[in-house]
C-alpha positions in Angstrom: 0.0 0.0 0.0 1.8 3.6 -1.1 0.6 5.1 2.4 3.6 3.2 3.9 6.2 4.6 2.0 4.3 8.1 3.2 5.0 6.4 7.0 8.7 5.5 6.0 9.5 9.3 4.6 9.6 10.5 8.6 10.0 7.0 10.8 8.9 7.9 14.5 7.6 11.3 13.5 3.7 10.0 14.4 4.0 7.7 17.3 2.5 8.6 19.9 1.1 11.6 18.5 -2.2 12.2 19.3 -4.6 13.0 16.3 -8.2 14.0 15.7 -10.0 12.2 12.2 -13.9 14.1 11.4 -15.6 11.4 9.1 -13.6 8.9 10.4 -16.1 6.1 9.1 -16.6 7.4 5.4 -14.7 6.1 2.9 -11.1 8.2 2.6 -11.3 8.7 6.9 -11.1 4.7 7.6 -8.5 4.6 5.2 -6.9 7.4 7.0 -7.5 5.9 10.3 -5.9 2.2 9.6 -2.7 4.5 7.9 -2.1 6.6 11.2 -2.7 3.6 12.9 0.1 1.9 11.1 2.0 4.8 11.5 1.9 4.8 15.5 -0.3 8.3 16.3 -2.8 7.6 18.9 -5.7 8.0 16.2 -9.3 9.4 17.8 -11.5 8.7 15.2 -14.8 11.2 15.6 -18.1 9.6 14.4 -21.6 10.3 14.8 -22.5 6.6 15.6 -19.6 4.8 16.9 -20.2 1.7 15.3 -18.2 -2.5 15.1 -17.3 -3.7 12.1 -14.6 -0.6 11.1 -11.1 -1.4 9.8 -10.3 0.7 13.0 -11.9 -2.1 15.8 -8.7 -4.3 15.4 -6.3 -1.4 16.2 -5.4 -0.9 19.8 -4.4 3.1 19.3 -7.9 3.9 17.8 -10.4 5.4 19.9 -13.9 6.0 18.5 -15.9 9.0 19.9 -18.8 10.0 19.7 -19.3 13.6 17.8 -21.3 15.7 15.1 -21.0 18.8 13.3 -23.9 20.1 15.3 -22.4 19.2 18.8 -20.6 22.3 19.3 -20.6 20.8 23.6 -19.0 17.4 22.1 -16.6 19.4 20.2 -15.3 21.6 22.9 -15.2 18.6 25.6 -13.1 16.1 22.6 -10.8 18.6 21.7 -9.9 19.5 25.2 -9.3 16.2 26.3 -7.5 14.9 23.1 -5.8 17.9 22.9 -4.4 16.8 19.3 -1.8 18.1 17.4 -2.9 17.2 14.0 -6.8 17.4 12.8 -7.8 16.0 9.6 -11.8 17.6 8.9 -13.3 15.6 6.4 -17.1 15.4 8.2 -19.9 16.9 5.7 -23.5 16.6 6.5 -24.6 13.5 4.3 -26.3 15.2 1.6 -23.2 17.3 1.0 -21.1 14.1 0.5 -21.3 14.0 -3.1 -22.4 10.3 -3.2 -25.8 9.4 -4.5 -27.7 10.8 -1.3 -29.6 14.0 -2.7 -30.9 16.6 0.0 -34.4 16.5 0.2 -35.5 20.3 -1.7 -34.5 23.6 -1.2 -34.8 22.8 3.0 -32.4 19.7 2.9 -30.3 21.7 1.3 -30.2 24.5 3.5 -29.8 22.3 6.4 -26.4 20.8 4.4 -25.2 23.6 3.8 -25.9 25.0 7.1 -24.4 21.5 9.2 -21.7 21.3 7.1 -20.0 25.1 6.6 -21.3 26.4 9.6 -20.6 23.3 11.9 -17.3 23.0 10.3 -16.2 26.5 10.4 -17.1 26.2 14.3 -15.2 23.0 14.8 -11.9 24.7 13.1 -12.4 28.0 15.4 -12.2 25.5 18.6 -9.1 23.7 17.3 -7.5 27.2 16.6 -8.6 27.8 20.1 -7.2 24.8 21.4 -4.3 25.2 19.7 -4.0 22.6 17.1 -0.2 22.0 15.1 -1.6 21.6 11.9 -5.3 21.4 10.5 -5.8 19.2 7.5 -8.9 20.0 5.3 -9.7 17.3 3.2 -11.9 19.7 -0.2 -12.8 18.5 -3.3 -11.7 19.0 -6.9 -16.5 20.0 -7.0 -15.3 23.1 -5.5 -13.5 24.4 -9.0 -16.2 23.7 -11.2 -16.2 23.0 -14.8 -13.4 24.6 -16.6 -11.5 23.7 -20.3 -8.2 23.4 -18.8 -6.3 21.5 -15.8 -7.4 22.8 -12.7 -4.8 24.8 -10.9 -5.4 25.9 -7.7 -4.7 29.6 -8.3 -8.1 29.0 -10.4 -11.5 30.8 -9.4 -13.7 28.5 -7.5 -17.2 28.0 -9.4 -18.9 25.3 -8.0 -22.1 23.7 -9.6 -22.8 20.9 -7.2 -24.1 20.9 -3.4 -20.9 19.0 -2.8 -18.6 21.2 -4.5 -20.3 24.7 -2.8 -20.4 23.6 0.8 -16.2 22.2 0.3 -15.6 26.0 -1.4 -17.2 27.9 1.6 -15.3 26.0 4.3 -12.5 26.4 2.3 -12.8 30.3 2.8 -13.0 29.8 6.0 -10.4 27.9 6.6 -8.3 30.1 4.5 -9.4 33.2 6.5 -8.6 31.7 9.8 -5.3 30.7 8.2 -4.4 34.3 7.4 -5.2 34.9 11.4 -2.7 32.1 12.6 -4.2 28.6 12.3 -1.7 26.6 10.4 -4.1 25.1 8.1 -4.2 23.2 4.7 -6.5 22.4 2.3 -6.2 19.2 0.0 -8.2 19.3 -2.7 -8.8 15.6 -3.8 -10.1 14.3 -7.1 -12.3 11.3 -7.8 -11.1 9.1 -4.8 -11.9 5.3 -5.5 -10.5 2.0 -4.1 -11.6 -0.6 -1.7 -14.4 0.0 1.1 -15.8 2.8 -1.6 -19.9 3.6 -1.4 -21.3 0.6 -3.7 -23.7 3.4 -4.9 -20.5 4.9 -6.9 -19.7 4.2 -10.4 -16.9 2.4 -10.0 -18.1 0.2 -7.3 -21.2 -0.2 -9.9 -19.1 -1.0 -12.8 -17.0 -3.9 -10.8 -20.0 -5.5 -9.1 -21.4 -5.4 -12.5 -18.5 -7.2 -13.9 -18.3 -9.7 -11.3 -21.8 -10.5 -11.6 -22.1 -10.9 -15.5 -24.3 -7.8 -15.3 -24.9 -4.2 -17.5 -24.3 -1.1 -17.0 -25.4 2.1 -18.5 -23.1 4.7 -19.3 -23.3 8.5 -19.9 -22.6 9.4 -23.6 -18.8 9.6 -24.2 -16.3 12.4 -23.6 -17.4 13.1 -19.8 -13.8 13.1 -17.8 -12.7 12.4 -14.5 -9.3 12.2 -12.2 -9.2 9.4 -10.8 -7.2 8.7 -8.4 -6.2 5.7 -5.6 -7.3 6.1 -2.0 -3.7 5.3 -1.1 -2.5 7.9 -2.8 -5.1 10.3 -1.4 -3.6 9.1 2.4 -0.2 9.5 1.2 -0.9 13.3 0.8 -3.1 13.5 4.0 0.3 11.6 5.6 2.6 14.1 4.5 0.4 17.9 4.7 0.0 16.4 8.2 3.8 16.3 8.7 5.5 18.8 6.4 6.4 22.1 6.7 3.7 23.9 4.9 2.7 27.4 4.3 -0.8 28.3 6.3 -4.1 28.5 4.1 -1.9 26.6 1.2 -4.3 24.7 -1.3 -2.8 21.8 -2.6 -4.7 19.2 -5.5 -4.7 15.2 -4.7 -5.0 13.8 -8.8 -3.3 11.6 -11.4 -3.5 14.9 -13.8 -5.3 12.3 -16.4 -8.0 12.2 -17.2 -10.4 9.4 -18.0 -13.9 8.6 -20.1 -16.3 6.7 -18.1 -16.2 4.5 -21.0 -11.9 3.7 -21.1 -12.9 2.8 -17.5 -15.4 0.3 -17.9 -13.5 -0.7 -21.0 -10.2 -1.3 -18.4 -12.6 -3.1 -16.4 -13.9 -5.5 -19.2 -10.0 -6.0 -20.0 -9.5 -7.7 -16.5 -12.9 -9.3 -16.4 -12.7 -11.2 -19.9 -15.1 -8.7 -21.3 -17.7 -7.7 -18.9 -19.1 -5.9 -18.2 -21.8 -5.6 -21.1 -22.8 -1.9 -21.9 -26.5 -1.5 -22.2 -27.0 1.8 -23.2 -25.3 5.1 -23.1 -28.0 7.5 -22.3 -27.6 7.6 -18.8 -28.0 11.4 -17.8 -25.4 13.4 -17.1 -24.6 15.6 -14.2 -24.4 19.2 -14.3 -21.2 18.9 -12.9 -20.0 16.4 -15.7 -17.2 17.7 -18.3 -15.2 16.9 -20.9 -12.2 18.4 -19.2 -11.8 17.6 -15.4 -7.8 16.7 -14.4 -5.7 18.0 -12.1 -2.4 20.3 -12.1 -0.6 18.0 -10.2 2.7 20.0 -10.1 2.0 21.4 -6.8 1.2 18.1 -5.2 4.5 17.3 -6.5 7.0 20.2 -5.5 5.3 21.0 -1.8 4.3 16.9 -1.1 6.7 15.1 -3.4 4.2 12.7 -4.2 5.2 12.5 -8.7 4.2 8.6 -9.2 0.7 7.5 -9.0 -1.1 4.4 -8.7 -2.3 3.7 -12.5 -5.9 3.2 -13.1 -5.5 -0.5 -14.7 -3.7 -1.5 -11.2 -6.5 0.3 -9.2 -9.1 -1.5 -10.5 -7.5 -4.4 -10.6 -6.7 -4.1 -7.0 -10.7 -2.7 -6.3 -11.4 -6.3 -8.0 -9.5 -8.0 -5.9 -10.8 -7.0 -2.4 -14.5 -7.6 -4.1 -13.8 -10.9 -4.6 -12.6 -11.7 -1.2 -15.0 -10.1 0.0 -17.3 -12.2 -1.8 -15.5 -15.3 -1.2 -16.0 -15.0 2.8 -20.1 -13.8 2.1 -19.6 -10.2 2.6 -21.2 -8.1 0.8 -18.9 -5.2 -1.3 
């Protein structure tokens, strides 16, 4: 797994360390939690249901606490008696996730937006208050919006998604209270995939598909996305955790390629002996979907040194892989 070789670049420079992980048991947060684990911090995974059955229940330096973005009391109490030195905020309200969970009209909206800037913007004041070393936002490439050229982070933000608007504004936030003295970051990752991803995604879909001799429909072609390995995501939240950063720095998480939803299911049907089948391609797209979504990467690679990617044919792969053990033991993916 690459997040080692993030582990190996400072040996000893997390044990013991205590550290604080908002949406601990989403996808990119468990992932994050079993790396910091590995890597010897005392990891206190915040959840809004503490729950068995994590990655994290089989690591002795992972403590699961009870928390939401709403619990301003939960916050304050957690953050005094952790006191940790690095935070990694990934928590959004669940309609904000940019999954296939839609808010329920203008009011569920409202309230995602609300949960998830306002709650968050509160929960960074406290750990400025608290006085955290570093403060890890974990954005999202939603926040740029569509544009016709790599997305650089000097780039206006234009968001067209719920997702994408709610990251932006907390990303202001977190900016501003950088210019005041928090030594904050903000990671803005691409289209994070691997194992232990929301089934409801596509490339969960297209795999599960494949395993099970079923169809998929596809978007018309030329609609792009970055994708890029949860390992490598983890490798970046590894290393803006322990570099030497400048506060309110903003810093993409990509492969800078970037890929038709159809090369993917066609790299899919290259390691499946042909499947899956395509059934149609007038699935509708999204109005954040583009012909031209990639990532500047050079950034990434000057201020995290992270220049080699996972490639998409070993990522799926690998996704295919944990689906079919997880298969063989009758879990389901």
């Amino acid at each position: 797994m690459t997040f080692a070789s993030a582990v190996q670049d400072a040996p000893g420079w997390w044990d013991g360390r205590p550290v604080a992980i908002t949406g601990a048991s989403g996808f990119i947060g468990s992932h994050l939690v079993a790396a910091l684990s590995l890597a010897g911090a005392q990891v206190h995974a915040l959840v809004r249901t503490p729950r068995r059955g994590l990655p994290m229940d089989q690591d002795r330096n992972v403590t699961q606490h009870r928390w939401a973005l709403d619990d301003d009391a939960a916050s304050e109490r957690l953050l005094a008696d952790i006191q940790p030195e690095v935070v990694f905020h990934g928590a959004v309200h669940r309609s904000a996730a940019g999954g296939s969970v839609e808010p329920e009209g203008a009011e569920g909206e409202a309230l995602a937006l609300r949960l998830t800037v306002e709650g968050g913007e509160a929960f960074v004041r406290r750990c400025a208050r608290h006085g955290v070393r570093r403060l890890v936002l974990l954005g999202s490439s939603s926040e740029y919006g569509p544009h016709d050229a790599p997305l650089r982070e000097d780039m206006a933000d234009a968001p067209v998604s719920l997702h994408g608007r709610t990251k932006a504004a907390l990303t202001a936030a977190v900016r501003e209270l950088a210019a005041q003295g928090l030594n904050a970051v903000v990671l803005r990752i691409f289209y994070a995939y691997g194992p232990g991803d929301d089934p409801r995604r596509f490339i969960p879909t297209v795999c599960r598909a494949a395993l099970a001799d079923e169809g998929v429909r596809l978007t018309p072609p030329g609609f792009m996305r970055d994708y890029v390995h949860v390992d490598n995501v983890v490798t970046a939240c590894l290393r803006a955790g322990a570099l030497d950063l400048e506060p309110g720095e903003t810093i993409n998480v990509g492969t800078g390629q970037g890929v038709d939803n159809h090369e993917l299911v066609s790299i899919v049907q290259s390691l499946c002996a042909g499947r899956p089948a395509i059934l149609s391609t007038d699935f509708p797209p999204r109005p954040a979907d583009t012909g031209h979504w990639r990532a500047d990467t050079g950034r990434m690679a000057a201020r995290l040194g992270i220049d080699r990617v996972i490639g998409l044919h070993e990522g799926l792969a690998d996704v295919l892989r944990h689906m079919q053990a997880a298969e063989s033991v009758g879990v389901r993916p």
